[in-house]
mmCIF file of the N, C-alpha and C atoms, coordinates in Angstrom:
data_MODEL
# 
_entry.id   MODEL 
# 
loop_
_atom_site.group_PDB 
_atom_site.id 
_atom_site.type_symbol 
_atom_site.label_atom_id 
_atom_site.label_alt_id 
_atom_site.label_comp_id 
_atom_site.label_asym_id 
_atom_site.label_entity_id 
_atom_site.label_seq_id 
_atom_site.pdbx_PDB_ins_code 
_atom_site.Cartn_x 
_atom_site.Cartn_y 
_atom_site.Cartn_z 
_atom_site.occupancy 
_atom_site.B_iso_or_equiv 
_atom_site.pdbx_formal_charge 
_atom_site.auth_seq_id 
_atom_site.auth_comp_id 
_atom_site.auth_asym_id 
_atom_site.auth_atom_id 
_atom_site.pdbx_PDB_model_num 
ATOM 1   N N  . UNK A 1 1  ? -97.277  140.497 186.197 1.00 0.00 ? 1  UNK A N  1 
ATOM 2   C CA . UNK A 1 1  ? -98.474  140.284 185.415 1.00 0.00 ? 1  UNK A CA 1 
ATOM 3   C C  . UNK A 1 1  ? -99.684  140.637 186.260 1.00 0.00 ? 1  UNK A C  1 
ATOM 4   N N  . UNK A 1 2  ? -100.599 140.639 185.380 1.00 0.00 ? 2  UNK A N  1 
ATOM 5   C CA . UNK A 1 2  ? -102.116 141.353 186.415 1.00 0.00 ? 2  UNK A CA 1 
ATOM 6   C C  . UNK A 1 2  ? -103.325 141.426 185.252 1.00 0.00 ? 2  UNK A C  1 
ATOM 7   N N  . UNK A 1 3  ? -104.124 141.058 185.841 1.00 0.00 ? 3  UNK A N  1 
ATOM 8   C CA . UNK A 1 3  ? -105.550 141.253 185.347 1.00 0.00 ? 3  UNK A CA 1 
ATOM 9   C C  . UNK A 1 3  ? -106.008 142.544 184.814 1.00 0.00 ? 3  UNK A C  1 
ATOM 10  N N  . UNK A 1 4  ? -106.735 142.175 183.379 1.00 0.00 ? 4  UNK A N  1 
ATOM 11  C CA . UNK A 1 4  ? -107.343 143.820 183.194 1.00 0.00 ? 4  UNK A CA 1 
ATOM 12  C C  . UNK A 1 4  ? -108.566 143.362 182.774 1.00 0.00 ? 4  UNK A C  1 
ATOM 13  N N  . UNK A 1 5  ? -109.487 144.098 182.804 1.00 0.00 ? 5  UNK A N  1 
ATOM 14  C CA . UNK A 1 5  ? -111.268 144.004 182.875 1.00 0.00 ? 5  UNK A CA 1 
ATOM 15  C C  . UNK A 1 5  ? -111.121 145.225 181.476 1.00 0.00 ? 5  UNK A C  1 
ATOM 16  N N  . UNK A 1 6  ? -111.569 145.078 180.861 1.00 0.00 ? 6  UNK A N  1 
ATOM 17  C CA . UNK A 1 6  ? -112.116 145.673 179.868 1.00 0.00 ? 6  UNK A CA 1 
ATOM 18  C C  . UNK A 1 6  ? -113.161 145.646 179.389 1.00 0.00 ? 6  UNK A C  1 
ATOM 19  N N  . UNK A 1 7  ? -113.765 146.983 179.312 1.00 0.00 ? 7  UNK A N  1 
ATOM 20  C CA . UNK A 1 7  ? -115.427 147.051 178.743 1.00 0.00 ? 7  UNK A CA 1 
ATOM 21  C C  . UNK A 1 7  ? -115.715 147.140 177.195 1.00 0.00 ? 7  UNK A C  1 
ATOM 22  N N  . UNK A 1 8  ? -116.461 146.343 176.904 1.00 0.00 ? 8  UNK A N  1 
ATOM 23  C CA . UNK A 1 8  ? -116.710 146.206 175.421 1.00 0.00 ? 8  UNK A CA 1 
ATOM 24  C C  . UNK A 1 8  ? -118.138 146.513 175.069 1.00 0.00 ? 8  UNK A C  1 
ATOM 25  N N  . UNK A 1 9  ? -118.382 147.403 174.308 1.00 0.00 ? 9  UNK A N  1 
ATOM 26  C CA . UNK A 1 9  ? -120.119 147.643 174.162 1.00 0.00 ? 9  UNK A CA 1 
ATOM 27  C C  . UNK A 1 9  ? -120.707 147.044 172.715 1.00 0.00 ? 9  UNK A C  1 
ATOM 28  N N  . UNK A 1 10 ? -121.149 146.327 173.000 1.00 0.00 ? 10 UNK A N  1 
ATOM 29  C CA . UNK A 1 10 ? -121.652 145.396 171.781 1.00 0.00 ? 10 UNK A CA 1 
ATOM 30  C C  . UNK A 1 10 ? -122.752 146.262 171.345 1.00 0.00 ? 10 UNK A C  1 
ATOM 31  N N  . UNK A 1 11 ? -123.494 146.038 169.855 1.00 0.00 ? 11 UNK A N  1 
ATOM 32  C CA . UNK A 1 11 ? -124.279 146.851 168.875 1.00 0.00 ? 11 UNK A CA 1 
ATOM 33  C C  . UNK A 1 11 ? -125.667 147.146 169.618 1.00 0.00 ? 11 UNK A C  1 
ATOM 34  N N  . UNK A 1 12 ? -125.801 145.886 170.394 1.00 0.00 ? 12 UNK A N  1 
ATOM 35  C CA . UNK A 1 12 ? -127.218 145.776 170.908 1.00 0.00 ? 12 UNK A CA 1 
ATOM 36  C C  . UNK A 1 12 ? -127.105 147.184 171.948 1.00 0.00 ? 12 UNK A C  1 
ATOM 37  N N  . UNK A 1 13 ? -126.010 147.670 172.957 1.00 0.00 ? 13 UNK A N  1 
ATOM 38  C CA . UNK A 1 13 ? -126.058 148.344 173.845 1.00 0.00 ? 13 UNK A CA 1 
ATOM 39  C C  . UNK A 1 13 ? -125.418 148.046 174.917 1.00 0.00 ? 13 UNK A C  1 
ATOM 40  N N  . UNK A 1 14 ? -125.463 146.367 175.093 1.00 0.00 ? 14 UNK A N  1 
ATOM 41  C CA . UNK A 1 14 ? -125.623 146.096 176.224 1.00 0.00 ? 14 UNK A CA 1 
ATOM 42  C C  . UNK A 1 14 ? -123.109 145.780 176.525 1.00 0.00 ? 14 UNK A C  1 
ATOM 43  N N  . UNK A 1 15 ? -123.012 145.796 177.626 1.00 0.00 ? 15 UNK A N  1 
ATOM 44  C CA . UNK A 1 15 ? -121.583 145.997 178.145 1.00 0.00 ? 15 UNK A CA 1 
ATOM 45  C C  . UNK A 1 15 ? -121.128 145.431 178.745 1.00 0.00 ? 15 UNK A C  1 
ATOM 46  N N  . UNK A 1 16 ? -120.553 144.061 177.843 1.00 0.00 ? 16 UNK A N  1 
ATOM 47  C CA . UNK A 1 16 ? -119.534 142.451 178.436 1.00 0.00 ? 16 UNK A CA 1 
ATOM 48  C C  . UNK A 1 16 ? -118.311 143.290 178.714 1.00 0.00 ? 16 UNK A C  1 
ATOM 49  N N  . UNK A 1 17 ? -117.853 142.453 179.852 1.00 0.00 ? 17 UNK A N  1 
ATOM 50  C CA . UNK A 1 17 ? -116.298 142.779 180.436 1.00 0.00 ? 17 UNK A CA 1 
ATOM 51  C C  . UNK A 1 17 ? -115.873 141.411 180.017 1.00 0.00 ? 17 UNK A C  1 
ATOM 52  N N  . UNK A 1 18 ? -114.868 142.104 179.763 1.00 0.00 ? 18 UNK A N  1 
ATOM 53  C CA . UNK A 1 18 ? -113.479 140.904 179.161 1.00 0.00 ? 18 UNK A CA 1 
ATOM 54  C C  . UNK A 1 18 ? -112.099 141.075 179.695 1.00 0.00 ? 18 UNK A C  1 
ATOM 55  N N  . UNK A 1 19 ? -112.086 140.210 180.114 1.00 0.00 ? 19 UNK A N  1 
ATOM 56  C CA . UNK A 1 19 ? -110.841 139.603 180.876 1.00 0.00 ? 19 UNK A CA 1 
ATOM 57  C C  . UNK A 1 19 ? -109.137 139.296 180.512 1.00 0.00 ? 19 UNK A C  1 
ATOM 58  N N  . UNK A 1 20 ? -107.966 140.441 180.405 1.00 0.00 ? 20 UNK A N  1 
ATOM 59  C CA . UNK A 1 20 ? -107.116 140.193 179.647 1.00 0.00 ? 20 UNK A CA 1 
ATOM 60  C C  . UNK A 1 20 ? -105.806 139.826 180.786 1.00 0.00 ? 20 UNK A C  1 
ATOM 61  N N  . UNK A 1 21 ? -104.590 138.972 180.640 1.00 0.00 ? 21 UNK A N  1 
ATOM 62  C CA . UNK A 1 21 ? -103.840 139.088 181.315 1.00 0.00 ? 21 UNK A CA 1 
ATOM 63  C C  . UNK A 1 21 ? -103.166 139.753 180.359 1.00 0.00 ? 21 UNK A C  1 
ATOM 64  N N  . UNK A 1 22 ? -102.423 141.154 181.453 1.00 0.00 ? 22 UNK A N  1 
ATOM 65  C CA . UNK A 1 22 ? -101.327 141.980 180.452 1.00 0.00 ? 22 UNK A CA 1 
ATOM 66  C C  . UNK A 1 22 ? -100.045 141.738 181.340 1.00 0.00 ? 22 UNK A C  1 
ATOM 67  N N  . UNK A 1 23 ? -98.969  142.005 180.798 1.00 0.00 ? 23 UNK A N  1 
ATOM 68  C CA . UNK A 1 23 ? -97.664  142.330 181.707 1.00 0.00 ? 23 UNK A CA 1 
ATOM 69  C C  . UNK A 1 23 ? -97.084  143.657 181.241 1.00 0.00 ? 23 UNK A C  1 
ATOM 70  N N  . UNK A 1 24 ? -96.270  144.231 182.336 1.00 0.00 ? 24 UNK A N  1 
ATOM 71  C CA . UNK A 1 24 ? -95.639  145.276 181.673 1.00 0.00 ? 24 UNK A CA 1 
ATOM 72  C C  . UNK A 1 24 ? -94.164  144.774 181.864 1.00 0.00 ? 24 UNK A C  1 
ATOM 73  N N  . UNK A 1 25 ? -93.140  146.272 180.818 1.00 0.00 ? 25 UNK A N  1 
ATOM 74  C CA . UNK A 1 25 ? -92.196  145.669 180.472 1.00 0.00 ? 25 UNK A CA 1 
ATOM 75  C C  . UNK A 1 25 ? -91.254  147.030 179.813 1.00 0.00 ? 25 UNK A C  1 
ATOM 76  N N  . UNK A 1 26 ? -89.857  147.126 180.198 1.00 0.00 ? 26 UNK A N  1 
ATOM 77  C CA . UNK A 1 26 ? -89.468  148.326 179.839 1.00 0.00 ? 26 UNK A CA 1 
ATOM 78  C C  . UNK A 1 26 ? -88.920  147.780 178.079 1.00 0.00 ? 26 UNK A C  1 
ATOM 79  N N  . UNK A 1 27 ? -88.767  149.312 177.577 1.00 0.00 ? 27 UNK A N  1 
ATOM 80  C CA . UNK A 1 27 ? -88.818  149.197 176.327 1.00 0.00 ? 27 UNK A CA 1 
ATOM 81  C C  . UNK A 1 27 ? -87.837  150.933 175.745 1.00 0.00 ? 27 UNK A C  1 
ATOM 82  N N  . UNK A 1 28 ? -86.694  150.651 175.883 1.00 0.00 ? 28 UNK A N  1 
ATOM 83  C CA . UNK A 1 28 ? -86.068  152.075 175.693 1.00 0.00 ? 28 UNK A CA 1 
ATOM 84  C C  . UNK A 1 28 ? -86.059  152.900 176.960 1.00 0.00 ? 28 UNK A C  1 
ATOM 85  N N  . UNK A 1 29 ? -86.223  152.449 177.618 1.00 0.00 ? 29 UNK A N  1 
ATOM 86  C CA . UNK A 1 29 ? -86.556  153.119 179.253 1.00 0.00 ? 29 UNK A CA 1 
ATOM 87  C C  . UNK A 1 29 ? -87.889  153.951 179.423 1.00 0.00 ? 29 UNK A C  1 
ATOM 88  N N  . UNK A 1 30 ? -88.571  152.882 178.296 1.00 0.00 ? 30 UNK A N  1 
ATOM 89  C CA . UNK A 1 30 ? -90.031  153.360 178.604 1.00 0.00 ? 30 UNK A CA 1 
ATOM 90  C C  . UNK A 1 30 ? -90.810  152.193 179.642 1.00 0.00 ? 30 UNK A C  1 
ATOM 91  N N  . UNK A 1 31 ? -91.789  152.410 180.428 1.00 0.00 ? 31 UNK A N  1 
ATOM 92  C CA . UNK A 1 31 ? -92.397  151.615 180.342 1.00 0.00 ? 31 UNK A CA 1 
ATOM 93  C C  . UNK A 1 31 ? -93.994  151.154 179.953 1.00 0.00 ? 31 UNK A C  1 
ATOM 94  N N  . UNK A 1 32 ? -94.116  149.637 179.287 1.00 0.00 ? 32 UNK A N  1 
ATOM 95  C CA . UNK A 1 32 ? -94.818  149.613 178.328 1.00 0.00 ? 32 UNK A CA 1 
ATOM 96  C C  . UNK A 1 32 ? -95.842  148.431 178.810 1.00 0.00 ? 32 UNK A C  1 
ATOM 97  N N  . UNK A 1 33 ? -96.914  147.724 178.158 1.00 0.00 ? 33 UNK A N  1 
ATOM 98  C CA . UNK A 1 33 ? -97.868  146.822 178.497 1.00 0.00 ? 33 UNK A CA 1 
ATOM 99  C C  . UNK A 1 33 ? -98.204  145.899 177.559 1.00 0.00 ? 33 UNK A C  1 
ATOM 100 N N  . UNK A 1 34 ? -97.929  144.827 177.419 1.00 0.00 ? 34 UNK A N  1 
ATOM 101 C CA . UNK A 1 34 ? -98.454  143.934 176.443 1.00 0.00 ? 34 UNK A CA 1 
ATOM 102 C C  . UNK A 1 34 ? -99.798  143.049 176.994 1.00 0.00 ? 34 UNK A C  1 
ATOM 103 N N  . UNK A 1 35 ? -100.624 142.461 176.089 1.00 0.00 ? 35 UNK A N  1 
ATOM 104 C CA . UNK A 1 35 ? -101.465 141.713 176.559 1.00 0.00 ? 35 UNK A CA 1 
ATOM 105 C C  . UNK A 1 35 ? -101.189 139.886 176.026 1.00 0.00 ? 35 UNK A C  1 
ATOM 106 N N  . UNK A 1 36 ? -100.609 139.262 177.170 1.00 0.00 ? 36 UNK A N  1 
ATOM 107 C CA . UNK A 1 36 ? -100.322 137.938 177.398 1.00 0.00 ? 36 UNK A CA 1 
ATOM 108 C C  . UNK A 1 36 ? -101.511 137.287 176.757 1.00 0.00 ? 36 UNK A C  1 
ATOM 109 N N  . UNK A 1 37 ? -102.682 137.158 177.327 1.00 0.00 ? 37 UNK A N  1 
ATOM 110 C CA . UNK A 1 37 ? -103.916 136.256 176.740 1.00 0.00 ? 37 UNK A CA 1 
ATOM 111 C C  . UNK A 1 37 ? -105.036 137.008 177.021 1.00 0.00 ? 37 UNK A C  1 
ATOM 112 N N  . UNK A 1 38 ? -106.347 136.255 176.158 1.00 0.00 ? 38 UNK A N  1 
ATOM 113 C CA . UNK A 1 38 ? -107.222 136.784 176.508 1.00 0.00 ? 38 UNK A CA 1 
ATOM 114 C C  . UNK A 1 38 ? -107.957 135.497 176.943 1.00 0.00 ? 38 UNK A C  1 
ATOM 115 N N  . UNK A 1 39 ? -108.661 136.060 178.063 1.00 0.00 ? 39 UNK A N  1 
ATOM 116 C CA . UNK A 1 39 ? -109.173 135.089 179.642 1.00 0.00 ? 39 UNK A CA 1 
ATOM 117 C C  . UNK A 1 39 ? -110.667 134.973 178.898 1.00 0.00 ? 39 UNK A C  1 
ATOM 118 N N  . UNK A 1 40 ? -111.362 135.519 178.461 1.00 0.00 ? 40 UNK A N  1 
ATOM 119 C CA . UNK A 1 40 ? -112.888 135.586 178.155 1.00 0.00 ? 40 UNK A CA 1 
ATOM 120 C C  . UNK A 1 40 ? -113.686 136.370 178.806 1.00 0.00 ? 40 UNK A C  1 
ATOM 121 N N  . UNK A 1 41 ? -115.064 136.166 178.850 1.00 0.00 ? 41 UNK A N  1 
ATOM 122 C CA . UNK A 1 41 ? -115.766 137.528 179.917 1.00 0.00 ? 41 UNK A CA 1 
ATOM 123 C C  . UNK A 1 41 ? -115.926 136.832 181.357 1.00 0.00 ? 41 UNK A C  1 
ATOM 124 N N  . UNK A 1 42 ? -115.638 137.905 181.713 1.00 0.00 ? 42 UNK A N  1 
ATOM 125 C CA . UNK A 1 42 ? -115.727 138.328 182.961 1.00 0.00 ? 42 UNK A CA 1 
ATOM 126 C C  . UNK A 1 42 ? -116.672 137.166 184.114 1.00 0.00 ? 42 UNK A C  1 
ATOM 127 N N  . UNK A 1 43 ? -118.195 137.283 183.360 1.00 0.00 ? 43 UNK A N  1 
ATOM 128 C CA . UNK A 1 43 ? -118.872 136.970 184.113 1.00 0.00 ? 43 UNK A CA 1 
ATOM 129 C C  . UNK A 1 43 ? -118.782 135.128 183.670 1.00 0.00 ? 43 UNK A C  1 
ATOM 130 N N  . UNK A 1 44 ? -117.952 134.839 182.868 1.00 0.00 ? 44 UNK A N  1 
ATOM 131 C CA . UNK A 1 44 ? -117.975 133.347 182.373 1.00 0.00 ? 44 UNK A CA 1 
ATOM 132 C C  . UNK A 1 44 ? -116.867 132.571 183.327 1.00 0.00 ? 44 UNK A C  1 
ATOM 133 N N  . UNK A 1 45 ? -115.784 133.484 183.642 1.00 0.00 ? 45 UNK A N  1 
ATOM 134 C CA . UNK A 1 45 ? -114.364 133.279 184.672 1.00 0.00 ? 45 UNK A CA 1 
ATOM 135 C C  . UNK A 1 45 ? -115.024 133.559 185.967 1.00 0.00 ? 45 UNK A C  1 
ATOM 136 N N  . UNK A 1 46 ? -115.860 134.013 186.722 1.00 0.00 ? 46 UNK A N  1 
ATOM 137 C CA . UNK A 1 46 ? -116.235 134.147 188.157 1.00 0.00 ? 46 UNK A CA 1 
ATOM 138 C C  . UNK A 1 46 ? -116.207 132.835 188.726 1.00 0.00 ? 46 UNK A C  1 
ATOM 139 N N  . UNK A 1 47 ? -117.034 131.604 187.943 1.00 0.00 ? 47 UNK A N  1 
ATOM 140 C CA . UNK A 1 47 ? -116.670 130.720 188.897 1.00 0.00 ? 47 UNK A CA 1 
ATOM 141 C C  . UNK A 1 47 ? -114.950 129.896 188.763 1.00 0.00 ? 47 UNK A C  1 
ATOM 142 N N  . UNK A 1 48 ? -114.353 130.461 188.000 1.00 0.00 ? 48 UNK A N  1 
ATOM 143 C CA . UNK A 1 48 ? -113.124 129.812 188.093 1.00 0.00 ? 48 UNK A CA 1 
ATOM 144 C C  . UNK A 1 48 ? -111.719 130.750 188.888 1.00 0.00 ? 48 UNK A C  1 
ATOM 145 N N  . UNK A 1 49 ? -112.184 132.036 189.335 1.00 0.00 ? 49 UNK A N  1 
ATOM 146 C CA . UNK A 1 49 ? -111.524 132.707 189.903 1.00 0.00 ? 49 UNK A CA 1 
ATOM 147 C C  . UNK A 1 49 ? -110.074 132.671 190.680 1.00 0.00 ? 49 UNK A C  1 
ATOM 148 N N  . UNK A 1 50 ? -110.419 132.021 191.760 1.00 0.00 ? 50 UNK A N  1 
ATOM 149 C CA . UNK A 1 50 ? -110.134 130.977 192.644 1.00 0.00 ? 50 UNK A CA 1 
ATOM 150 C C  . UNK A 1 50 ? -108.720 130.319 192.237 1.00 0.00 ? 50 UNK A C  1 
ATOM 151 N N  . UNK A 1 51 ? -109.219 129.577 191.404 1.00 0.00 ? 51 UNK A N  1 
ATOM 152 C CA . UNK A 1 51 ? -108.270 129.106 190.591 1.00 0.00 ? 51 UNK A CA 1 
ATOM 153 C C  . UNK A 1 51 ? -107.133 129.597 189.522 1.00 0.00 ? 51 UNK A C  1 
ATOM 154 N N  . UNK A 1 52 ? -108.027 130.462 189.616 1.00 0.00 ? 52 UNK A N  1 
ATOM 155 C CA . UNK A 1 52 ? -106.915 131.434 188.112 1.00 0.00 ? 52 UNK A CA 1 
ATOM 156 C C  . UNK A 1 52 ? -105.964 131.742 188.841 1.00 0.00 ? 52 UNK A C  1 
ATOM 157 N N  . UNK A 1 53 ? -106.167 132.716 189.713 1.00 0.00 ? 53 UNK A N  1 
ATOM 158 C CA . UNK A 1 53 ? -105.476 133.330 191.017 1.00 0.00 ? 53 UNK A CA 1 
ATOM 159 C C  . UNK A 1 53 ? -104.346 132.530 191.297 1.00 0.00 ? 53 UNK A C  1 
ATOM 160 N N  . UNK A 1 54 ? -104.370 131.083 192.010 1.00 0.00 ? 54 UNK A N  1 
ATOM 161 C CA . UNK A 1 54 ? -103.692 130.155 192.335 1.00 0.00 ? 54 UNK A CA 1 
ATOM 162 C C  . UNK A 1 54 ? -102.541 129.998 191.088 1.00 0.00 ? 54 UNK A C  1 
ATOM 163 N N  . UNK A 1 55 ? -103.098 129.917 189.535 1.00 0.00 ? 55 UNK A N  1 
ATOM 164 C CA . UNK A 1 55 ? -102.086 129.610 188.521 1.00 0.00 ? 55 UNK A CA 1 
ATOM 165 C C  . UNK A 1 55 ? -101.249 131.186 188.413 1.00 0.00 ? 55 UNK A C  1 
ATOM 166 N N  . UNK A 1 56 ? -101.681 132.243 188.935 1.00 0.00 ? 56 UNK A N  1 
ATOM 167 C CA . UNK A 1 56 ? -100.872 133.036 188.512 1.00 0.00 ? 56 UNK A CA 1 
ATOM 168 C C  . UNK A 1 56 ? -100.042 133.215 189.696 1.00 0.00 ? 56 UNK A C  1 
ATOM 169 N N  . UNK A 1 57 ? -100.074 132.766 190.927 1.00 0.00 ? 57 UNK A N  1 
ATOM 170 C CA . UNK A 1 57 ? -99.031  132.913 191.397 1.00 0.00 ? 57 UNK A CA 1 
ATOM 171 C C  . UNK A 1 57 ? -97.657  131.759 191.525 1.00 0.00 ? 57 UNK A C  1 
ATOM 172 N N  . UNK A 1 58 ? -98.774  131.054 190.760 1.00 0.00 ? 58 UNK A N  1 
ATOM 173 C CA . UNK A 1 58 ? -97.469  129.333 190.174 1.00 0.00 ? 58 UNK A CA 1 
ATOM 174 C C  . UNK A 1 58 ? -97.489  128.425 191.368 1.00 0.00 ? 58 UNK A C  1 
ATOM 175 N N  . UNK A 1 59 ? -98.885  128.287 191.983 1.00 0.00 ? 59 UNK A N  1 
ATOM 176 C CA . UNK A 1 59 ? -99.390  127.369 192.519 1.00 0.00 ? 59 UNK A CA 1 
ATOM 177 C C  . UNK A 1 59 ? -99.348  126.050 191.891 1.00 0.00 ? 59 UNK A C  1 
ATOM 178 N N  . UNK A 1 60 ? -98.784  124.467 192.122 1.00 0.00 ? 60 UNK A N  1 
ATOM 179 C CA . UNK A 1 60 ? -98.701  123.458 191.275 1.00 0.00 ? 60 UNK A CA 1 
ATOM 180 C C  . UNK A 1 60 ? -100.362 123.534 190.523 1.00 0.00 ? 60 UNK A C  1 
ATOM 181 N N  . UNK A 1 61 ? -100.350 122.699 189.075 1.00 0.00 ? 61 UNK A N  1 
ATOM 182 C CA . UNK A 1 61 ? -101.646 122.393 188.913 1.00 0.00 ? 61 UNK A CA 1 
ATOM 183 C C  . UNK A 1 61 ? -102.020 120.511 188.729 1.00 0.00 ? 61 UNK A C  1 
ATOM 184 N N  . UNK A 1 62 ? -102.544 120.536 189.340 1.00 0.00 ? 62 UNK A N  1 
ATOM 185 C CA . UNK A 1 62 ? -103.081 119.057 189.120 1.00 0.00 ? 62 UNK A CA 1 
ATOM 186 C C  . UNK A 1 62 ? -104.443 118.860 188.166 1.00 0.00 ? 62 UNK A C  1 
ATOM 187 N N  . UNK A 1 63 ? -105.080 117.693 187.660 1.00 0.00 ? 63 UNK A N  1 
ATOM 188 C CA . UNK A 1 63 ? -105.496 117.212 186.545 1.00 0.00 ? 63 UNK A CA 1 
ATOM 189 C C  . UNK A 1 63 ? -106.947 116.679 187.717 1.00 0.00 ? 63 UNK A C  1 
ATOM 190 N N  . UNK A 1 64 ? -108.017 116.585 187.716 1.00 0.00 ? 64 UNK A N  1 
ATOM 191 C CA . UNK A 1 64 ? -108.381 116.270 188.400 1.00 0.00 ? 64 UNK A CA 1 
ATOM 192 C C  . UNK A 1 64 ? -110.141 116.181 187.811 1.00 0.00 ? 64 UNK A C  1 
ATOM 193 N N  . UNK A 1 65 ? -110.708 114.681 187.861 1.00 0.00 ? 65 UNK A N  1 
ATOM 194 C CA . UNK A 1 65 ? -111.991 114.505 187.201 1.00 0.00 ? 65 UNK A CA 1 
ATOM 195 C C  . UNK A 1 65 ? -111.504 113.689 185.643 1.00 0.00 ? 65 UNK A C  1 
ATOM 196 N N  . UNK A 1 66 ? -110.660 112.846 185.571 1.00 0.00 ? 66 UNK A N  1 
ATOM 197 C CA . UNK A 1 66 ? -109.976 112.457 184.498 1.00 0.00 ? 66 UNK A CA 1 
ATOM 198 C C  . UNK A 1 66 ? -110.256 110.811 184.609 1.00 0.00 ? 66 UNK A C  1 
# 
């Protein structure tokens, strides 16, 4: 699995990145890409980075501020 940044140009002009986890995956002995979730933009996930990182490599998660 891995991060994809995707650019989206909204009406106004202006160009949010959005944040998808995809995986790839063979398919007929092709290989192919699905998109797992969508993370949100870009600049809304910076301060949680850190952390994301940690869950995708299956770092325990704890509950914390409860």
């Amino acid at each position: 699995m891995f991060l994809r940044i995707v650019p989206i140009r909204r009406p106004s002009g202006k160009v949010d990145q959005n944040v998808l986890l995809v995986e790839s995956y063979y398919d007929g002995g092709k290989i192919k890409q699905r998109t797992i979730a969508y993370l949100g933009r870009k600049e809304l996930l910076a301060p949680h980075v850190d952390r994301l990182v940690e869950l995708l490599r299956g770092e325990p998660w704890e509950m914390t501020g409860c």
